[in-house]
C-alpha positions as CSV (number, residue, x, y, z in Angstrom):
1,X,-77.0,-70.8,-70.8
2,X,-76.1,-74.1,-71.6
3,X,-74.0,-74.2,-75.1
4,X,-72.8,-78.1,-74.5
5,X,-74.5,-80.1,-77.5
6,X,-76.7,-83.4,-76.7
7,X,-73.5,-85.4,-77.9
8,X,-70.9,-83.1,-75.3
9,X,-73.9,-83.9,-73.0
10,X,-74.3,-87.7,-73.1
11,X,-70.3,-88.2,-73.5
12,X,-70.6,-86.3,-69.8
13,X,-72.8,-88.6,-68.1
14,X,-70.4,-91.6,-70.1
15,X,-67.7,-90.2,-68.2
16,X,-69.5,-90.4,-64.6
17,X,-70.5,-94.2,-65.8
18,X,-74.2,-93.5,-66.4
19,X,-76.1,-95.7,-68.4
20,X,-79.0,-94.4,-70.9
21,X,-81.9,-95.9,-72.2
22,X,-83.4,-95.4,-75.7
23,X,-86.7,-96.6,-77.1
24,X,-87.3,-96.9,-80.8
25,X,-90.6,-95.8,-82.2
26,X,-91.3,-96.8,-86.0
27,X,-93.7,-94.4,-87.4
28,X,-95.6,-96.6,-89.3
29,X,-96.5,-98.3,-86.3
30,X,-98.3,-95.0,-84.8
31,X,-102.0,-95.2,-85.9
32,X,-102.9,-91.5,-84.9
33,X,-101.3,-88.4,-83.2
34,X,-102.4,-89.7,-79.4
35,X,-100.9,-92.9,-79.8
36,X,-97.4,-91.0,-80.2
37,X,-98.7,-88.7,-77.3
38,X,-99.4,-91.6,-75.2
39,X,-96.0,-93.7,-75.5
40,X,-94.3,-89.9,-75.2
41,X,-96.1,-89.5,-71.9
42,X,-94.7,-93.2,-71.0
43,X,-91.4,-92.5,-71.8
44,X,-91.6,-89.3,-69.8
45,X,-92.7,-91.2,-67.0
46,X,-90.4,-93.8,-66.7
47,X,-87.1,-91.6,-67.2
48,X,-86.3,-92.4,-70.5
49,X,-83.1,-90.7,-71.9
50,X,-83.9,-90.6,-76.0
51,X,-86.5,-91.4,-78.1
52,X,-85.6,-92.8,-81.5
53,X,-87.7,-92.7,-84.4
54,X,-87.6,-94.4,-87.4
55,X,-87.1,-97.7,-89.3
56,X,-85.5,-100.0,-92.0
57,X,-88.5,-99.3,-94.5
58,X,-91.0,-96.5,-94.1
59,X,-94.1,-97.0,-96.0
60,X,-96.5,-93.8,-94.5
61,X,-95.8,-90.4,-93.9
62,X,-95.7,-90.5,-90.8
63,X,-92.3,-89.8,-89.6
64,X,-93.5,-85.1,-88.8
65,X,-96.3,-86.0,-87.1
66,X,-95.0,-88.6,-84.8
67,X,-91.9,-86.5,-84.2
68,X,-94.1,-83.0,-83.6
69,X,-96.5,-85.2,-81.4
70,X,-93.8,-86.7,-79.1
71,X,-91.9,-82.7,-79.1
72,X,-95.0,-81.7,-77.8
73,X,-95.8,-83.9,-75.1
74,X,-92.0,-84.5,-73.5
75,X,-88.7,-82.5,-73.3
76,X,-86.9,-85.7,-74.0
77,X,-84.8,-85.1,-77.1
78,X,-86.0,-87.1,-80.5
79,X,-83.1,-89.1,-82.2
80,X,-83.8,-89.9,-86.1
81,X,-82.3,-93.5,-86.7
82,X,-83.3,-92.8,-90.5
83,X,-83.4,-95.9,-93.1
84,X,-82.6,-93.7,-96.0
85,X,-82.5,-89.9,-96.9
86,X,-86.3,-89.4,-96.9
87,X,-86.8,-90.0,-93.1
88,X,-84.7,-86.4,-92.5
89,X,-87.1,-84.8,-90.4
90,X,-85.8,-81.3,-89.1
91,X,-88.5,-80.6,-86.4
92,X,-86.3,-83.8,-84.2
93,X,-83.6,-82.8,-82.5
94,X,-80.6,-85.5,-83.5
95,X,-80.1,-87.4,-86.8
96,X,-77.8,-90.1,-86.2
97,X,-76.0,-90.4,-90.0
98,X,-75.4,-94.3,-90.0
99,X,-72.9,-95.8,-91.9
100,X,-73.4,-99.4,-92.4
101,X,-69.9,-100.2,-91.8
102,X,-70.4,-104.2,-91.6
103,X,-71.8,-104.1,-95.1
104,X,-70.1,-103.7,-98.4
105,X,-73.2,-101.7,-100.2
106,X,-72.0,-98.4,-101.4
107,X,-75.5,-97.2,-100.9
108,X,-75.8,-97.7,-97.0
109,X,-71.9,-96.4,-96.8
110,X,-72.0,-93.2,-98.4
111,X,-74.8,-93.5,-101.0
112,X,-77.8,-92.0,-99.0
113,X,-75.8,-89.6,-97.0
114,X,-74.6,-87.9,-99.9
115,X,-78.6,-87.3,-100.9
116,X,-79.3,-86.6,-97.1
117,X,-76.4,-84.0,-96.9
118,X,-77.9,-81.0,-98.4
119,X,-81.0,-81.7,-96.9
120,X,-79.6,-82.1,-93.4
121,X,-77.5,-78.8,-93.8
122,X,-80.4,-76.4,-94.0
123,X,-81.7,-77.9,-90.9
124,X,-80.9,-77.5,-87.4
125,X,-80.2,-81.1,-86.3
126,X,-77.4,-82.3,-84.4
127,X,-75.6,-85.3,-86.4
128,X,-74.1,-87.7,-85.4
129,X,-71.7,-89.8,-87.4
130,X,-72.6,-93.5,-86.2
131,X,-70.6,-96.6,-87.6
132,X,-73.7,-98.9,-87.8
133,X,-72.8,-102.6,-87.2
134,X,-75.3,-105.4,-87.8
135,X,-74.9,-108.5,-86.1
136,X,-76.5,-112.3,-87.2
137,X,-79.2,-112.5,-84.8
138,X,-80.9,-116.1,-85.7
139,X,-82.9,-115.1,-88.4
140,X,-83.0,-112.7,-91.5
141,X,-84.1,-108.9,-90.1
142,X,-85.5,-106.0,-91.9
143,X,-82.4,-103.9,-92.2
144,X,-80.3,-106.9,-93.5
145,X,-83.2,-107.5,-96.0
146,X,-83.7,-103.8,-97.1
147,X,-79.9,-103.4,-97.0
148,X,-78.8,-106.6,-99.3
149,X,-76.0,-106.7,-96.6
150,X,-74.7,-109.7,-94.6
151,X,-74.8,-109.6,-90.6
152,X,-71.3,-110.2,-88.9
153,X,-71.8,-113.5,-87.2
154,X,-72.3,-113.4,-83.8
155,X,-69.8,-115.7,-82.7
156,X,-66.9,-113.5,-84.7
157,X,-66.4,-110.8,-81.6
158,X,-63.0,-110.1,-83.5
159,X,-64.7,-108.6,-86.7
160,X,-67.3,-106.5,-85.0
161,X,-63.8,-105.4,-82.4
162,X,-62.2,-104.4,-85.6
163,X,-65.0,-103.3,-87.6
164,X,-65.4,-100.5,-84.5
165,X,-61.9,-99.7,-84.2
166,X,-61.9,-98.5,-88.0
167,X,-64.8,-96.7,-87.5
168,X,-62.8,-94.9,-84.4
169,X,-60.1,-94.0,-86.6
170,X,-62.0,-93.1,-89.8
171,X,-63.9,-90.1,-87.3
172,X,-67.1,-91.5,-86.3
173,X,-68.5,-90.2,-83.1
174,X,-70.1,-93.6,-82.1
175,X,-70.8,-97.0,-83.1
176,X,-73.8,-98.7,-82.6
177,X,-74.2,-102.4,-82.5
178,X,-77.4,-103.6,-83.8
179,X,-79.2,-107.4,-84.1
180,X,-81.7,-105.9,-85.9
181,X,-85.9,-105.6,-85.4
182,X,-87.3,-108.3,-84.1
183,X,-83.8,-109.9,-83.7
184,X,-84.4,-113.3,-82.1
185,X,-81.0,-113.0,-80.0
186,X,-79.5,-110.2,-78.8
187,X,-75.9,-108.7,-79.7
188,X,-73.6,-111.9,-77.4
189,X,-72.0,-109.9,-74.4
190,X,-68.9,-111.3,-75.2
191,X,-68.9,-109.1,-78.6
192,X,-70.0,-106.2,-76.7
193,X,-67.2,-106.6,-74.6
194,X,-64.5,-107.3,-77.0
195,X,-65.5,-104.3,-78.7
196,X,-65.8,-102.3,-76.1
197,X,-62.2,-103.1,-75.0
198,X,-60.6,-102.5,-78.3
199,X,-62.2,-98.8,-79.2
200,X,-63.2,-95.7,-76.9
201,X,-66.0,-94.1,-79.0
202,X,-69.7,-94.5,-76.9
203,X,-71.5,-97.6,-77.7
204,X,-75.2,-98.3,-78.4
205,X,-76.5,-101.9,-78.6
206,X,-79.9,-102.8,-79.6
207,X,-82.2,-105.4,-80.9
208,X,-83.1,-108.7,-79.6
209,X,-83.3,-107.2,-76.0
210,X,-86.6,-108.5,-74.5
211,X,-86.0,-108.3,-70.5
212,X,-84.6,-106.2,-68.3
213,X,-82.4,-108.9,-67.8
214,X,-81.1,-108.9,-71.0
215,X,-81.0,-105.0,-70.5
216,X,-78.5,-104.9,-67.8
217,X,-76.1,-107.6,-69.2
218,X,-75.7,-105.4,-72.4
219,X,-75.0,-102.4,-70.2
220,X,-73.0,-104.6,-67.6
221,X,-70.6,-105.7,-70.8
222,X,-70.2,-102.3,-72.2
223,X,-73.2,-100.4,-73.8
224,X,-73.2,-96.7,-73.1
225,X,-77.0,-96.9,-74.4
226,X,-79.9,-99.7,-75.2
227,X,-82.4,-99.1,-77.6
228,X,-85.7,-100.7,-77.2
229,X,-88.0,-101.0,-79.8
230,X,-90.2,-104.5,-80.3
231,X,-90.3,-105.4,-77.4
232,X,-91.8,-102.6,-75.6
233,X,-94.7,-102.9,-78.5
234,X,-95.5,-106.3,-77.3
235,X,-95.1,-106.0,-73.9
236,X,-95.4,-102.1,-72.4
237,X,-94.4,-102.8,-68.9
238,X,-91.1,-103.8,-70.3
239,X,-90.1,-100.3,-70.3
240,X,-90.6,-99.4,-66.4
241,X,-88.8,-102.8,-65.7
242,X,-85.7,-101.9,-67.6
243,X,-86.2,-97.9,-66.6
244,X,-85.9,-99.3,-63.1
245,X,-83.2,-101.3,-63.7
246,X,-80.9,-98.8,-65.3
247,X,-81.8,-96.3,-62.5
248,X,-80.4,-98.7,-59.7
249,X,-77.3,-99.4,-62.0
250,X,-76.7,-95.6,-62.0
251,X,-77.7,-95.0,-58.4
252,X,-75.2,-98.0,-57.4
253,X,-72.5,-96.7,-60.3
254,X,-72.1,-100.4,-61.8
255,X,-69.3,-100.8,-64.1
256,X,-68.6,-103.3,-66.6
């Protein structure tokens, strides 16, 4: 029997330099039950290593059935990226507790997590401490919005490196870099590198990502993980393009 957790598991395949692929599903976005079962079935289909679900501001209760639906239909674990502590759903299998660590509002540091905690604990989720880093994508996103926080400017790669590195040494298990939903530029390689250079913890980039380009430059600079979200809503083949891509980067072993 396998007793490694998802996290042990994923930190593995880090250390063989395989890439992962995540798409991001916002609930309230899911009109009916077969509409989570069909994307599930997509993802299932084109190799997809996570599915995330949640968003900046839920405004339907929509979050168990989406989760159940997409548990029913695919053995690919279901990541909670929760916007506050009412999108703890304990039928998923991960809940990654963000921190927004490039913000100074108490509430997105430790404010929800303390109202999440006692939820969380009588669940069986795996959590994941995640140093959440928003980046200035070109225009004002829904998590900076919802958030009252300021984005780290993208062409500061030195305060997102050090933002990271503090994170690294105040225990998080991962950072994620994010440009935000419907981002309209991605997080700059050149930050994804820096920061990648300065701190060792696994690193997720998303936002802004529209092409599978775009996909493999992220990855190429550093990312452990991409999350997909918009994009794949306004453009479904999107998803077996940067599938593909991802799966001849870990066939050939690329490295950044």
């Amino acid at each position: 029997m396998n007793s490694k957790s998802k996290f042990e598991e994923w930190k593995a395949r880090i250390s063989e330099g395989k890439k992962s692929f995540a798409v991001l599903i916002d609930p309230d976005k899911i009109g009916n039950e077969q509409e989570a079962i069909t994307i599930a079935k997509h993802c299932d289909a084109n190799s997809v290593d996570w599915i995330f679900v949640g968003g900046s501001l839920l405004t339907r209760n929509n979050t168990k059935k989406v989760v159940e639906s997409i548990k029913a239909t695919t053995d690919i674990p279901v990541v909670l990226f929760p916007g506050d502590a009412t999108q703890v759903c304990p039928s998923a299998d991960i809940l990654l507790f963000l921190s927004l660590v490039s913000g100074r509002n108490p509430e997105y540091l430790i404010g929800q997590h303390i109202k999440a905690a006692p939820i969380i604990k009588e669940t069986e989720l795996e959590v994941w401490p995640t140093a959440y880093i928003l980046v200035e994508s070109g225009k004002k996103t829904s998590v900076s919005y919802i958030s009252n926080t300021e984005p780290i400017p993208s062409d500061k790669p030195e305060i997102a490196s050090c933002t990271a590195l503090a994170s690294e040494m105040l225990g998080m298990k991962c950072v994620y870099l994010e440009a935000g939903s419907g981002a309209e530029h991605p997080v700059p390689e050149e930050m994804i590198r820096r920061v990648r250079k300065d701190m060792t913890l696994p690193l997720i980039v998303g936002g802004g990502i529209r092409s599978a380009e775009k996909a493999q430059q992220a990855l190429i600079a550093g990312a452990d993980m991409i999350v997909i979200g918009n994009a794949i809503e306004k453009n479904p083949g999107l998803m077996t393009e940067v599938s593909e891509c991802i799966l001849k980067m870990n066939r050939l072993d690329v490295h950044q």
